[in-house]
C-alpha positions as CSV (number, residue, x, y, z in Angstrom):
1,X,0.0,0.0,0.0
2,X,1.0,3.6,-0.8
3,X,1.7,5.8,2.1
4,X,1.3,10.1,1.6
5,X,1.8,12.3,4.2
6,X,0.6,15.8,3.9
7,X,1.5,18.4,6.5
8,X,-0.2,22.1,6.2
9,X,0.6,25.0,8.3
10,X,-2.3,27.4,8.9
11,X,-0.1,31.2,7.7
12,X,3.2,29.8,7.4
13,X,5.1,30.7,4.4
14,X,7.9,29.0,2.8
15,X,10.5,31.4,4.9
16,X,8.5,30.6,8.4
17,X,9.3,26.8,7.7
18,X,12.7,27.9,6.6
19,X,13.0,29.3,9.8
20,X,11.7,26.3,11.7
21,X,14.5,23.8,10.1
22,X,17.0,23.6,12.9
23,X,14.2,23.2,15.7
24,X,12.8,20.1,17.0
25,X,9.5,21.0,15.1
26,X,10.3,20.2,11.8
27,X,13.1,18.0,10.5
28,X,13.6,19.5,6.9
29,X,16.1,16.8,5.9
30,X,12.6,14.4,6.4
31,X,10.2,16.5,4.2
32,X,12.3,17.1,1.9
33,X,13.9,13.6,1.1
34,X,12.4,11.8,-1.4
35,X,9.2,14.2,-1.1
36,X,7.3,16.2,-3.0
37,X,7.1,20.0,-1.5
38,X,6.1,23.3,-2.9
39,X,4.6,26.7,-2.0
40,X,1.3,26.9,-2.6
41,X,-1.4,29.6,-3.4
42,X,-3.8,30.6,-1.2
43,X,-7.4,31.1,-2.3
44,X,-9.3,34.5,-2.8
45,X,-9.9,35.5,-0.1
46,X,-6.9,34.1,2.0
47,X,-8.9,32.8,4.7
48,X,-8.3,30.0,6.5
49,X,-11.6,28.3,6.2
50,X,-12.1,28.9,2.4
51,X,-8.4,27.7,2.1
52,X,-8.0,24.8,3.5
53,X,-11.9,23.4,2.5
54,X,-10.6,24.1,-1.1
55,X,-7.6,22.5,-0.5
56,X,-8.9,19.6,1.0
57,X,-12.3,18.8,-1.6
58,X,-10.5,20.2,-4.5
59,X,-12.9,23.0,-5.4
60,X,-13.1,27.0,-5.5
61,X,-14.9,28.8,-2.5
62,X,-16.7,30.1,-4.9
63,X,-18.1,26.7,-6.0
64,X,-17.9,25.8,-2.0
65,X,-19.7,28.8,-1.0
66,X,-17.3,29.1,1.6
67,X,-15.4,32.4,2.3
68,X,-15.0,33.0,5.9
69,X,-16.7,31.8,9.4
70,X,-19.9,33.6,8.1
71,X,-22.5,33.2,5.4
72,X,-25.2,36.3,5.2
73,X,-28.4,35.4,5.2
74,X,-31.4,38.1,4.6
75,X,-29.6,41.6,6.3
76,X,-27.7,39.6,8.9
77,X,-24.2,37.0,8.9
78,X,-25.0,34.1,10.6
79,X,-22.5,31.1,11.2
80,X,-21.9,28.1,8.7
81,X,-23.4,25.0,9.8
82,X,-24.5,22.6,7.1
83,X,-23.1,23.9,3.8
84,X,-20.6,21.0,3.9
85,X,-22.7,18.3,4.6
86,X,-22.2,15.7,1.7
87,X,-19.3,17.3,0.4
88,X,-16.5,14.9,-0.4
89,X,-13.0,15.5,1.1
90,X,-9.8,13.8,0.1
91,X,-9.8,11.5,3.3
92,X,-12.8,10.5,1.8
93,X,-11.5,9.5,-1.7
94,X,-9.0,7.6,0.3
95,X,-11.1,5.8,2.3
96,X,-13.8,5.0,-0.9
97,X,-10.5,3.2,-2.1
98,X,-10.8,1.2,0.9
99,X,-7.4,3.2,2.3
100,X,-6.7,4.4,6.0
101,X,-7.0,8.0,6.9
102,X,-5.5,9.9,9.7
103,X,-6.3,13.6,10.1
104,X,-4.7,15.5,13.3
105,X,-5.4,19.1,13.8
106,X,-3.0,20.7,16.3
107,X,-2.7,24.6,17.1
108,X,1.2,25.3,17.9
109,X,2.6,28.2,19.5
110,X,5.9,27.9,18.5
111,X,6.2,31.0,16.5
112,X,6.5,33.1,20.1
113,X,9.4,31.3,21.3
114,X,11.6,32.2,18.3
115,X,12.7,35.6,19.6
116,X,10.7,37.9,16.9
């Protein structure tokens, strides 16, 4: 079986991992050997919840409908709740194929111990 590993950091750009090579964090010798890497573009608007849905179902927020926390409805916003249900997600491709997923979602606070 095929293994991937795909690692995102939420606002990081290439020269924040760059930074990040010589901690314990991130062992750049690892990602990059025999890896595909690249910097990516974010979506319009650079949001983390349009960006990373997009990322992960391979569509637009436009064709999501997804571009931020909130979704207006009549004169108010008002929070997104089911706009996602049935859409399908990489892990879910994977796991049609019969494959094994494992998603972890971590929040790090690394960035204030480098000294900026």
């Amino acid at each position: 079986m095929e293994k991937a590993l795909l690692i995102g950091i939420d606002g990081a750009s290439w020269n924040i991992i760059q930074r990040l090579k010589h901690t314990e964090v991130l062992s750049m010798r690892f990602i990059k050997s025999g890896a595909a890497w690249a910097t990516l573009k974010s979506t319009l608007p650079p949001w983390s919840i349009p960006a990373w849905n997009s990322l992960f179902a391979g569509l637009s927020p436009e064709r999501l409908g997804i571009y931020g926390f909130l979704k207006p409805s009549g004169d108010k916003l008002v929070p997104l709740t089911r706009e996602l249900d049935g859409q399908v997600y990489l892990w879910d491709l994977v796991s049609m194929r019969r494959g094994r997923v494992i998603a972890v979602n971590r929040d790090f606070e690394i960035l204030n111990s480098m000294g900026d």
